[in-house]
N, C-alpha and C positions, 0 to 999 in steps of 0.2 A: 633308342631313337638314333639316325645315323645323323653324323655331324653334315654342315654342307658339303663340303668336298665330297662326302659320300655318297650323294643324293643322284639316282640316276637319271641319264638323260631325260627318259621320258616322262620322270617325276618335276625336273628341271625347265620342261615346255609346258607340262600341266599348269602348276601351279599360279605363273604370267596369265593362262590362258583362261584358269579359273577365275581369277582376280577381274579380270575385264570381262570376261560373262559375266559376274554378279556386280558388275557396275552399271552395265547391258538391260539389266534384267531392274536393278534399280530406278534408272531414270526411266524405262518403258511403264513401269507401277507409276511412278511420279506423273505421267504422261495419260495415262487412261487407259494403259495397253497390261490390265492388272491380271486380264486373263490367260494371259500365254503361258504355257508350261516350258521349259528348257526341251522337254522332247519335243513338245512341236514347233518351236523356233530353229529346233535343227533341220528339223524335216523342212520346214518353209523354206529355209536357207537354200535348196536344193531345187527349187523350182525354178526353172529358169524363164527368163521374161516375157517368150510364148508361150510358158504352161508347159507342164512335163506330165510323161503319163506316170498311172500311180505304182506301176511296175516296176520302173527307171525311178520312183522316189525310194523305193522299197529297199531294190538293190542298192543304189548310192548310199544309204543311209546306213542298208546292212542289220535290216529288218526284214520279217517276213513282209507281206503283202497284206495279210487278215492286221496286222499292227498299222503299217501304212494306213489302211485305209479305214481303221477306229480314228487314228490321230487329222485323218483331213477331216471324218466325220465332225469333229468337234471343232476343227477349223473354219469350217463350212459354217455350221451351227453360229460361231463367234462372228462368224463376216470377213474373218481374213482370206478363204480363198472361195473358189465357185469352180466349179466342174462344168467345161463346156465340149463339144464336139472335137476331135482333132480331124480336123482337115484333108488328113491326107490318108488317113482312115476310118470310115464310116461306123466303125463297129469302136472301135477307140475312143477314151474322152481324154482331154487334156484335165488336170488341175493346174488353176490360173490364181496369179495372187490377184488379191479383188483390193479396193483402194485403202482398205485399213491395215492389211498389210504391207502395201508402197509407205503409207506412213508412220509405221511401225518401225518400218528399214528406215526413215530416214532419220529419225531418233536412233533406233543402235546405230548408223553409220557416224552420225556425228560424237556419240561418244566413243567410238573409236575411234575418230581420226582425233579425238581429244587425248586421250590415254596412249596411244599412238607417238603423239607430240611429246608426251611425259616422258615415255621408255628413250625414244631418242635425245632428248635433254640430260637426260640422265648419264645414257652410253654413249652420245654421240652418233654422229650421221652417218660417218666412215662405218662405225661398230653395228648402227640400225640396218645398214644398206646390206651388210655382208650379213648379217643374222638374215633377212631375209631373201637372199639368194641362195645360202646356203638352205635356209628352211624349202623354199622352191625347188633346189637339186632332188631335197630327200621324198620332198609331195612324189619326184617321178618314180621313183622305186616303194610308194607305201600307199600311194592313192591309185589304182587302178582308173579311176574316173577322172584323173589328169589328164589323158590323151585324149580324152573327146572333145 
């Protein structure tokens, strides 16, 4: 097992990032919200506030589309989202988060801005601000879906 100094970077962001997913995913159980999987909380995560199509969830997510569109199934299915028209294409549908997932987000938002609070108490505001600008620099070079 490698000591901490050895641990690599992207072992070094997982691990914070694990810890507050299953804090995430705990109070959403505590809350009512006991049937969401971590897969499809990512995939929700990705719809944005007019509904995204399931194409654009597919890609961002970095699944196929036959995956995408099992997990909105079951999404759908739960009440967290609804598949309506897109607008500005007739043959298109948007998938929309429906209101049990605006309050689903607003449970995990508030434990993260809680755990959030922690990490900076801990390291400090100077040390929380530059952890995330410098996380932000690396989003431009490892997230493709940064620029849009």
């Amino acid at each position: 097992m490698a000591a901490e100094s050895e641990l690599g970077t992207g072992v070094l962001l997982f691990i914070p990032y694990r810890a507050l997913e299953n804090r995430v995913f705990a109070a959403l159980d505590e809350a009512g919200f006991d049937d969401l999987t971590p897969a499809q909380a990512r995939l929700m995560q990705r719809i944005g506030p007019h509904g995204t199509r399931l194409t654009e969830l597919a890609a961002q997510a970095q699944i196929t589309k036959q995956t995408a569109g099992f997990l909105v199934d079951q999404l759908e299915k739960a009440g967290y989202v609804e598949r309506t028209p897109d607008p500005t294409d007739r043959r298109a549908r948007l998938v929309c988060g429906a209101e049990r997932a605006w309050a689903a987000k607003r449970v995990a938002d508030a434990v993260v801005a809680e755990e959030e609070a922690k990490w900076e108490a801990h390291i400090g505001a100077r040390r929380m601000r530059q952890l995330r600008e410098s996380l932000t620099l690396l989003r431009e070079i490892t997230d493709p879906w940064a620029r849009l």
